[in-house]
Every structure is written in C-alpha cells, then in structure tokens.
C-alpha positions in Angstrom: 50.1 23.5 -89.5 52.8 26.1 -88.4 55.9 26.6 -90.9 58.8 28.2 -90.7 60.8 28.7 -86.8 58.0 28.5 -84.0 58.4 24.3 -84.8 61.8 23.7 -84.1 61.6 26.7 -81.5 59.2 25.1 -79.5 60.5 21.1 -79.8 63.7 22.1 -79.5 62.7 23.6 -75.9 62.3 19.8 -74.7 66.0 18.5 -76.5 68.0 21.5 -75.4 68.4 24.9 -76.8 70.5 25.7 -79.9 70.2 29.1 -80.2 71.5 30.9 -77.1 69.8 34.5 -78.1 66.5 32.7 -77.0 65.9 32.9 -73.3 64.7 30.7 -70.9 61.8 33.2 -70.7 61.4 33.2 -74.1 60.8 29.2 -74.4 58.3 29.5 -71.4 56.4 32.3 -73.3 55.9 30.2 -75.9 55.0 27.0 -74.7 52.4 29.1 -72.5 50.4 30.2 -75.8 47.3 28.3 -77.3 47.2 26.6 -80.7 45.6 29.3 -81.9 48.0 32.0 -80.6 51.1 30.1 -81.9 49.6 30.1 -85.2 48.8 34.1 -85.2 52.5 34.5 -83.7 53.6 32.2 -87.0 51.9 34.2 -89.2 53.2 37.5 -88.4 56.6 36.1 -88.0 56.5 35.1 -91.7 55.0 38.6 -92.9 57.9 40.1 -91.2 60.8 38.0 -92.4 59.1 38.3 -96.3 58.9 42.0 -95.8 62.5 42.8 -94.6 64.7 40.1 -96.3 62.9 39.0 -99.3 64.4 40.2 -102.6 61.9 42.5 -104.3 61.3 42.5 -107.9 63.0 45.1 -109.8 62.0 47.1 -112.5 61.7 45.4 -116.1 62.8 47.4 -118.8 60.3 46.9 -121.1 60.6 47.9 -125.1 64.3 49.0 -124.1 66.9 47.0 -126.1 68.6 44.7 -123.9 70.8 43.2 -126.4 73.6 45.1 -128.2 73.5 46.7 -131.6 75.9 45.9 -134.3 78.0 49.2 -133.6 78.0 48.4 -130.0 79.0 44.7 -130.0 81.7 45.9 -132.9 82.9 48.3 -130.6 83.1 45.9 -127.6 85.2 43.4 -128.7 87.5 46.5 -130.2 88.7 47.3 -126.5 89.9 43.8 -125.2 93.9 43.9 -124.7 96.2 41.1 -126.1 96.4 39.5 -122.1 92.2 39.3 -122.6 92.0 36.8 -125.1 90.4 33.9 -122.9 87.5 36.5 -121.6 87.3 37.9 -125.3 86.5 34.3 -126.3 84.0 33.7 -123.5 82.1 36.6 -124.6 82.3 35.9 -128.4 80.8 32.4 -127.6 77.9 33.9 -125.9 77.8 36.4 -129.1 78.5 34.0 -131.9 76.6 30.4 -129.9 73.9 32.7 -127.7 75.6 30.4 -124.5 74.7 31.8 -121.2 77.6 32.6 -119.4 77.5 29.6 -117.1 77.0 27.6 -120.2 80.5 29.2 -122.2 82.8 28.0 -119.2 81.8 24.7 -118.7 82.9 24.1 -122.6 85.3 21.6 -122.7 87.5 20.1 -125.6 85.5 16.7 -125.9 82.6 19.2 -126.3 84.2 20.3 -129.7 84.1 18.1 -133.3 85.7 20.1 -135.6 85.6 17.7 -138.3 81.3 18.2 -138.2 81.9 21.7 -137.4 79.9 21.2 -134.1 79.9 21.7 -130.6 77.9 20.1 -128.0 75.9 22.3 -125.0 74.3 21.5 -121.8 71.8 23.8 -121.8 71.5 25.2 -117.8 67.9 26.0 -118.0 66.7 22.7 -119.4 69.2 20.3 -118.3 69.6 19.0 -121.8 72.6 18.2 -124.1 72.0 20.7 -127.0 74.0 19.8 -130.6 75.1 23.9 -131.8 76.8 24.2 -135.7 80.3 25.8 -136.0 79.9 29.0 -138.1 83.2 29.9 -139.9 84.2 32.7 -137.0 83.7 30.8 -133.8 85.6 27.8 -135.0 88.7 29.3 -136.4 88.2 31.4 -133.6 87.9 28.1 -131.2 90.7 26.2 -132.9 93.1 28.9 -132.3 92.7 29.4 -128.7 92.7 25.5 -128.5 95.6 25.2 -130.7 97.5 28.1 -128.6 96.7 26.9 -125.3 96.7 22.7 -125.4 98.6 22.2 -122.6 97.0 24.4 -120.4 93.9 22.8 -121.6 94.9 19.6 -120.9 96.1 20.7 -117.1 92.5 22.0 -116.3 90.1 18.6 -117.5 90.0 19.7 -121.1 88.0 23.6 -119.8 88.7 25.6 -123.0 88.3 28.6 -120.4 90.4 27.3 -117.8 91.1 29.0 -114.8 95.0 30.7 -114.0 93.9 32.4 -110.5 96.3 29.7 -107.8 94.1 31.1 -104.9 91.3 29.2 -106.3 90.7 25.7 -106.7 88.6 26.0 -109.7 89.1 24.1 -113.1 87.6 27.4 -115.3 86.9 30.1 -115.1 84.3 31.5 -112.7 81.3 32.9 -113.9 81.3 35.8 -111.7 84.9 37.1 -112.7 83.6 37.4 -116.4 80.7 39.4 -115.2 83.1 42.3 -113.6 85.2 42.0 -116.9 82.2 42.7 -118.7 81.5 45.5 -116.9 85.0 46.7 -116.9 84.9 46.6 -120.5 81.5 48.4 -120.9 83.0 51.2 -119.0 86.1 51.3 -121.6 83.3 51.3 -123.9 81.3 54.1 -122.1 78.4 51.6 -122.1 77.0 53.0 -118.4 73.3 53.5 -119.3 71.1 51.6 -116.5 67.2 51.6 -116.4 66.7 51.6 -112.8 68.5 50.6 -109.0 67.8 47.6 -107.6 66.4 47.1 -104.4 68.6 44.9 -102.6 67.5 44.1 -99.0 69.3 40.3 -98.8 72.8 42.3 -100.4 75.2 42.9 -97.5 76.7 45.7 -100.0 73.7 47.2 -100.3 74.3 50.4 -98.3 77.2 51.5 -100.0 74.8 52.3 -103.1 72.7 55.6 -101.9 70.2 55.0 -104.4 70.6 51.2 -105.0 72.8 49.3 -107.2 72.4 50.2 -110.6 70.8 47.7 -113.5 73.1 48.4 -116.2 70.8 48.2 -120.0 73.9 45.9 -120.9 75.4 43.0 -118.7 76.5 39.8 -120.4 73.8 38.3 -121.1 72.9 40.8 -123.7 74.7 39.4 -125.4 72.7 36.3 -125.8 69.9 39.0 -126.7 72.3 40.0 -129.5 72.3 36.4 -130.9 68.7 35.6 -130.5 67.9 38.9 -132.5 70.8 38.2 -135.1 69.6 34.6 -135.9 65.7 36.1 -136.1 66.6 39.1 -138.6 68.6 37.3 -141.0 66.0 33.9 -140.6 62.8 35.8 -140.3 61.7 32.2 -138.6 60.9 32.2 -134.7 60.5 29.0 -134.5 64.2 28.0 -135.8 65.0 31.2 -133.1 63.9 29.4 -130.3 65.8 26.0 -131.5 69.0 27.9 -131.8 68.0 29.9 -128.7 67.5 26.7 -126.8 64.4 28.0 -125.2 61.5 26.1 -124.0 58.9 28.2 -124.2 58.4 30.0 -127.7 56.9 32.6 -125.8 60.2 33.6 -124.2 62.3 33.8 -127.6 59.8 37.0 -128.3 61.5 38.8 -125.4 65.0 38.2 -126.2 64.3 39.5 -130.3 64.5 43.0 -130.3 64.1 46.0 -132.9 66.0 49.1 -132.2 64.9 52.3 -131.4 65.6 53.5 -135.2 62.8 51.4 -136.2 60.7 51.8 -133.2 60.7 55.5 -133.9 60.3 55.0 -137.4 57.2 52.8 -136.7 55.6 55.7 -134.9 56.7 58.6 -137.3 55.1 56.5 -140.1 51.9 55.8 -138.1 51.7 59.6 -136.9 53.9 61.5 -139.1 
C-alpha cells in the first residue's frame, strides 16, 4: 500500500486540485506511472522527507550530572528578585515535589489539603492522579503565596501560578515562559555549561545558531533530577524513589539518581590510586 502524499496526490487529481504548486503536468506524470513505479516514487519520497525534516537525536550526556548539586540549587534560588516570587515557587515545587514543569502550573488550590499536609498531582506521563506529602518547606512555602495572593487566585480558576501577561488568554502560567526564566537565572548564576548542540532541522531558528543550539547540562527539569537524587540519598530505597518519582518504569528512576563527580573520581582513585 502507498503512505504518505502520492494517495491524496493522485485521487485528488480526479476531485480537483488543492495544491496549486502541482501542475497539470505533474498530475498527468503521475497517473501515467505503473503500480510499481508509484510505489518506488513513494518510497523515495519518504527517505527524503525523513532525511531533511526529521528531528535527529541529539547527543545523551551520559555519566554527566544532569541534576543540580546542593551548592548549585542553593545558589539558584539566591538570585531570584522580590517581583520573581511566583517563578521562584514554580521552580521550588519541581525542587521540593520533583513536578515536571507542566505538572507545577496546572497546581490548583483544590489540589492543596493543608490540613493532611498533601497535595494532589496529575502525573503528565502516566495520566494518573498522584497523592504527594507536604514537607515542612513547600507548605509554609505554599500557604504563603496562597495566603498573599487569594484573590488573584481566585480570578484565574484557583492556578496557584496564575498567569498576569493581558496579551494572553491563559489561566497560568505558560510552561515555556518558566523555561526562559530558568535560563535567565542560570545565566545570573553563571550556570552556561552545555554538553553538545542540537541538531535542529524542523527549528525555523535554527540558522541563527552557527554551530546548533546549545543543550545546556542544566534546564528545569534538572531539577526533578535533583529531587529524585535527594529522596534516594537520604532513603537509600529505589523502590520508594520511583513512587515519589512517579515513574513507571523502575528502570528509568536509575537515570534520574545521580552521584557527583567527587565521588565518581573518588571511585576511580580508590580503584587505581
């Protein structure tokens, strides 16, 4: 069977044409070719739309510590201004809960019992409803914010990160914002080290990095990492990990628990001196 264009190409010929780039002569090529032809035409027609817009896979950064250390997550949340204090909380419940980013601003009030000290979490990768304790920082950190902000709370559907942009008819805030304040904050941090550039051939920006865009060690997701790999060091127990982690697959937890690079070269000096 032929996939992708050559079937609407080819029916279409017979309803009218859609696409005015194809010619008449075009249409008449086409419906002059065997079975066999169209299918070879298919085929390279598929090779060359995988090969020049499909996103390649970048590089992994293997035993590199993708979360943050203790010094470097101290130090981040050191440079957020006074006016910052809904993005400072977004990131601390991705530090302190291990949410994914899409997960912190879809938190809403009803989410939130402060009298069991829990907060409820639909979980983005396995479309569940996920039950998350209330450690001492987040929620006095939570109930402040909450406290502070009520009314604007209550204006945007309960979003405990609601949204203050009037160009945008959005109820919180966007996930995409907090990932340029991230960034904007790593760089007040000095936190610039990437791995490797991306190879972007679907980005439309793309050519205004010579090299590629860069993949920063640190984005905020790390700091997820940092929470899988705080809950594992103090429990020793994967398996409690990867319930707190809200992963799946036990396998994946492994990736996000990371040692650093003290103890990585101590590892090696203690093997070969």
């Amino acid at each position: 069977m032929i996939n992708g264009g050559l079937v609407a190409l080819t029916a279409g010929s017979n309803t009218g044409l859609k696409h005015n780039w194809i010619s008449r002569l075009d249409i008449d090529f086409l419906k002059a070719l065997s079975w066999h032809q169209l299918q070879e035409l298919n085929s390279e027609i598929v090779n060359i739309m995988q090969t020049k817009y499909r996103k390649r896979r970048t590089t992994k950064y293997g035993n590199m510590n993708k979360g943050f250390t203790e010094e470097e997550a101290t130090k981040f949340f050191k440079m957020f201004a006074d006016r910052e204090k809904k993005e400072f909380l977004a990131f601390k419940m991705q530090a302190l809960l291990g949410l994914r980013i899409g997960e912190a601003v879809e938190v809403k009030v009803s989410d939130i019992s402060f009298d069991n000290k829990s907060i409820l979490i639909h979980s983005e990768k396995t479309a569940k409803a996920d039950e998350l304790y209330l450690h001492d920082e987040i929620y006095k950190l939570l109930q402040d914010f909450i406290k502070e902000h009520k009314q604007q709370i209550d204006e945007h559907a309960g979003y405990v990160l609601f949204s203050e942009n009037p160009t945008m008819k959005r109820l919180h805030l966007a996930p995409g914002y907090l990932r340029k304040k991230f960034r904007e904050v790593c760089n007040r941090c000095n936190f610039v080290d990437f791995y490797d550039f991306a190879d972007d051939y679907d980005n439309p920006l793309a050519n205004q990095y010579k090299k590629g865009r860069k993949l920063y060690r640190l984005t905020t997701h790390s700091l997820r990492h940092y929470f899988v790999t705080r809950v594992y060091n103090s429990t020793k127990d994967p398996v409690t990990t990867s319930k707190l982690a809200r992963h799946v697959d036990l396998a994946t937890t492994q990736t996000y628990i990371h040692s650093s690079r003290a103890l990585q070269d101590a590892g090696m000096k203690m093997a070969f001196g």
